[in-house]
C-alpha positions in Angstrom: -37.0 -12.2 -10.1 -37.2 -9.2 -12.4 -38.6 -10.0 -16.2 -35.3 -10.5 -18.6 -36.8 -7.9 -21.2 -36.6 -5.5 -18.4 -32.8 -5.8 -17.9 -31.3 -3.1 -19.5 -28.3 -4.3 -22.0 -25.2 -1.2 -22.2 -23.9 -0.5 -25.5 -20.1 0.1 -26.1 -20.6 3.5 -25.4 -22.2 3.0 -22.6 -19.6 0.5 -21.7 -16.6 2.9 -21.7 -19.1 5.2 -19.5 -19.4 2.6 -16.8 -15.9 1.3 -16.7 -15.0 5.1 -15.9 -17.5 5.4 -13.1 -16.2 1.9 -11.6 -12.5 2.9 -12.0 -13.5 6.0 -10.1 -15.4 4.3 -7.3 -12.5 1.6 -7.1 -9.9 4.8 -6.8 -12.0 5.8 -3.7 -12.4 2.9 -1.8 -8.8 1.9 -2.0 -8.1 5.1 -0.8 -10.6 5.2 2.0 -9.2 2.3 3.1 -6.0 3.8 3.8 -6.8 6.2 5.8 -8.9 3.7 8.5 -7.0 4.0 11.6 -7.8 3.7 15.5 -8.9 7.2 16.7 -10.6 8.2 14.0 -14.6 9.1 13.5 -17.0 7.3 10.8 -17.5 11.0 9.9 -14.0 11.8 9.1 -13.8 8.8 6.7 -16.9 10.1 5.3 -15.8 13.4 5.0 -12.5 12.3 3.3 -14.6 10.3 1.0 -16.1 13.3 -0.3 -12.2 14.9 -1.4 -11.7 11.7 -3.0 -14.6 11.8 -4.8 -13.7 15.4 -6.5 -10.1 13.9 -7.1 -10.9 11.1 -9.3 -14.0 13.6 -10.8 -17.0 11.9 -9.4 -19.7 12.9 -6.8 -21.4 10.5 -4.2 -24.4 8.9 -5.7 -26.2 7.7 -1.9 -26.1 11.3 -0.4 -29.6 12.2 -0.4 -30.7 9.0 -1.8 -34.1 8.4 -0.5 -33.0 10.8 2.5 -29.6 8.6 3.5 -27.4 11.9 5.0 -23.9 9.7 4.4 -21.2 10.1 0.9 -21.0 6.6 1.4 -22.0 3.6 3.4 -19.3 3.2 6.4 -20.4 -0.1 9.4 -18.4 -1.1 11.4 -18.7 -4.9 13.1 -21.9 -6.2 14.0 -22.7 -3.4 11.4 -24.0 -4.7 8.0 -24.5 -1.9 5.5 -26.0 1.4 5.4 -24.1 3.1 8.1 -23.7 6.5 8.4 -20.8 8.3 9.4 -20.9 10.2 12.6 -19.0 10.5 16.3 -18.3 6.5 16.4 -14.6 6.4 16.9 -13.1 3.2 15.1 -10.8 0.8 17.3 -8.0 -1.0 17.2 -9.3 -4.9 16.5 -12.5 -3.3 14.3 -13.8 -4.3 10.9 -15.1 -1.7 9.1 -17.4 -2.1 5.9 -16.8 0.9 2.8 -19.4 1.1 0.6 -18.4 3.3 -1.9 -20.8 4.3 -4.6 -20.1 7.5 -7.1 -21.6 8.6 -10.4 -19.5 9.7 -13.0 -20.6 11.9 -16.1 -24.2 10.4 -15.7 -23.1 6.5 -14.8 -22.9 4.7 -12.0 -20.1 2.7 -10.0 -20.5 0.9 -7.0 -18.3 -1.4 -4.7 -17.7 -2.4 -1.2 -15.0 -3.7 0.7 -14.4 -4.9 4.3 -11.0 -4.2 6.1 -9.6 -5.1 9.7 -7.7 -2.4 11.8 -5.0 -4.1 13.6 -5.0 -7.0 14.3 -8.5 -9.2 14.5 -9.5 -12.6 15.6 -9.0 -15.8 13.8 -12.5 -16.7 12.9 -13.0 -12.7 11.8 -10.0 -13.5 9.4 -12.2 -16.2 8.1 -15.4 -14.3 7.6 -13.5 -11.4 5.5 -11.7 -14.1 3.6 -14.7 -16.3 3.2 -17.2 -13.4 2.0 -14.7 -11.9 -0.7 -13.8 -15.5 -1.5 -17.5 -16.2 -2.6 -17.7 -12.9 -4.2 -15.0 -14.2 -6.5 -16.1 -17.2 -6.9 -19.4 -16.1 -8.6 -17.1 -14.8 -11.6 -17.3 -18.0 -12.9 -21.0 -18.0 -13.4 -20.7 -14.5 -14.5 -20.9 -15.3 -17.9 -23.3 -15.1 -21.3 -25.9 -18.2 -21.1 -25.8 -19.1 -17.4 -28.8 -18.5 -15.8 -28.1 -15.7 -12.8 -29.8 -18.5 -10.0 -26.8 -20.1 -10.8 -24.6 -17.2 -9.7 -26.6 -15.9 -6.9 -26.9 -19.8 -5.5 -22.9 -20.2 -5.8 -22.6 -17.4 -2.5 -25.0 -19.2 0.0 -23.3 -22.4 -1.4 -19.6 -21.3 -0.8 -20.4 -19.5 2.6 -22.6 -22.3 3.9 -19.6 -24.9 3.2 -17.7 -22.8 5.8 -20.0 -22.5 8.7 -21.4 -18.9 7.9 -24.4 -17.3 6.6 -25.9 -14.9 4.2 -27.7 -12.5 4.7 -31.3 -12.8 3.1 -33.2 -8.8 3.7 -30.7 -7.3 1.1 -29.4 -8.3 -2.3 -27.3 -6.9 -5.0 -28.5 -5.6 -7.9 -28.7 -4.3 -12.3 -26.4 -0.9 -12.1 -26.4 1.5 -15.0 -27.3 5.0 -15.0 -29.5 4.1 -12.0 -28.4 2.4 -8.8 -31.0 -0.1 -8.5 -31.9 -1.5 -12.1 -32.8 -5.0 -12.5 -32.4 -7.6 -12.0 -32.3 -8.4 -8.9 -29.0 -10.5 -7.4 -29.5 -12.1 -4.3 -26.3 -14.0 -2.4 -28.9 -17.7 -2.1 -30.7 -19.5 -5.5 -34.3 -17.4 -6.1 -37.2 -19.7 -6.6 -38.8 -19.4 -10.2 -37.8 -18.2 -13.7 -34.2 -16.6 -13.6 -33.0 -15.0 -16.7 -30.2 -15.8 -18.4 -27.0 -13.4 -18.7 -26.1 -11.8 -21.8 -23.7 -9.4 -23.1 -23.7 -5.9 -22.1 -25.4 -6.7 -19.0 -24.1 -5.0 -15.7 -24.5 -6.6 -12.1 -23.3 -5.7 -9.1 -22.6 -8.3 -6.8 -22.6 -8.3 -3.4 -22.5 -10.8 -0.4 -23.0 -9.8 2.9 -22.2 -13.0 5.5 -22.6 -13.2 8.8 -20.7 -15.0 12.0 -23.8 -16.1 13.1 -27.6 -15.9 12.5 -28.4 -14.6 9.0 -30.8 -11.9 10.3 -31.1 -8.4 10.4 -32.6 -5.2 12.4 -32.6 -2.1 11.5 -31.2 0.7 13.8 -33.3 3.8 15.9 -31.8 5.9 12.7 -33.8 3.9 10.1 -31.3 3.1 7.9 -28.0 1.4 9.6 -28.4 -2.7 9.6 -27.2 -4.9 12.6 -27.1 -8.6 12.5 -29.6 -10.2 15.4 -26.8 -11.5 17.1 -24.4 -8.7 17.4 -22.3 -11.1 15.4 -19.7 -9.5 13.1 -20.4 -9.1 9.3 -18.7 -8.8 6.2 -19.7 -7.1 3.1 -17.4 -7.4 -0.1 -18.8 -5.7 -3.7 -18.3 -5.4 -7.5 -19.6 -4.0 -10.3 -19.5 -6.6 -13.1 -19.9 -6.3 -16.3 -21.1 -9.9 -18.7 -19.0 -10.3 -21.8 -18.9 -13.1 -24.3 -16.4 -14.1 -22.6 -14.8 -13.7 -19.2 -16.5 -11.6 -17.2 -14.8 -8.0 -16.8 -14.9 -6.3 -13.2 -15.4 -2.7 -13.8 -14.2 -1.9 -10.4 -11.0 -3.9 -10.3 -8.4 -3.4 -7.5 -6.5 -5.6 -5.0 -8.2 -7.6 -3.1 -8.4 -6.7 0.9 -9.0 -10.2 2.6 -6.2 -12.3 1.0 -3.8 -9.4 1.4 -1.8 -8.8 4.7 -4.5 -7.5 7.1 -3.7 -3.6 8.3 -1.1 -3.9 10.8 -1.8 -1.0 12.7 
């Protein structure tokens, strides 16, 4: 767990800055996920999500990140993040993960959602309801004086208590005018010394659950993550920001998982 006087604390300024770059990488996403229909490619969406991006004034913030070739993150069932769009064709009865990350004027906004095309199966209604369900749910940790364990303990805690699992290789993270700042903010309770959240701080927070066993290969392309048991996955993301009070979601939109799933 990262050292608390190494988490970097946002002025009002800076604030303002951020919100921005979340409303802007919210805008995308919801967009992106109304264009996922049967017959189209992971590239397409990716190549839409590029048009978005100079629509709400923003430019992809992964695209050449540590030589990832996507605009954003697009995976698609047993999928868990970092796919790259390419030829896949998406199909009636998928579940396709967005992972939509843009910078704006300097500052970073990042969020993910998962959404089914057509019509799914029962228990993958349950994983996408379950995973932005515990996403939510860590809100009311999100807050000045809690220690962040307590947060990142409340996912594996929810997601357990309904037969599913998190995944453990990847975490959420501190978001500013880098991607990855600290701390660190994984979906189970870290062992050791967890600071405490204060004011000013931004997280993003980011469950990824599986069906099945929590873990993870890697792909022949290096970056795109598959569960070991070609189980489905869900990833669901915000960018949060720690008040004194209520915590305030700089990429606010409707939720996917609770709403009537795509009926197309």
């Amino acid at each position: 767990m990262a050292r608390r006087l190494k988490i970097k604390i946002k002025g009002p300024r800076e604030i303002v800055a951020m919100r921005a770059a979340g409303q802007a990488a919210a805008g995308v996403l919801v967009e992106l996920s109304q264009a996922l229909a049967p017959g189209k490619t992971t590239k397409e969406i990716d190549t839409l999500a590029v048009e978005l991006m100079k629509k709400h004034g923003c430019q992809s913030t992964v695209l050449g990140y540590r030589g990832f070739t996507g605009n954003i993150c697009i995976s698609l069932n047993e999928e868990v993040v970092h796919g790259i769009g390419g030829p896949r064709v998406i199909q009636h009865g998928d579940i396709v993960k967005l992972d939509v990350t843009v910078t704006k004027n300097g500052w970073i906004g990042d969020n993910a959602g998962t959404f089914a095309v057509g019509d799914v199966p029962l228990e993958t209604k349950k994983l996408l309801m379950v995973t932005e369900e515990a996403l939510y749910n860590t809100f009311q940790y999100a807050r000045a004086g809690v220690r962040l364990a307590e947060l990142c303990g409340s996912v594996e805690d929810y997601v357990k208590k309904h037969g599913f699992s998190v995944v453990r290789d990847f975490v959420g993270h501190g978001i500013g005018r880098d991607l990855h700042e600290e701390p660190q903010v994984p979906n189970y309770r870290p062992q050791g010394k967890s600071p405490i959240l204060e004011p000013g701080m931004t997280i993003a927070i980011e469950p990824m659950v599986n069906a099945g066993v929590p873990g993870v290969k890697f792909m022949p392309d290096g970056w795109t993550v598959i569960t070991n048991d070609r189980k489905m996955s869900a990833h669901f993301e915000h960018t949060v920001l720690i008040t004194e009070g209520e915590p305030e979601l700089l990429t606010a939109r409707p939720r996917e998982a609770t709403a009537e799933i795509l009926g197309i």
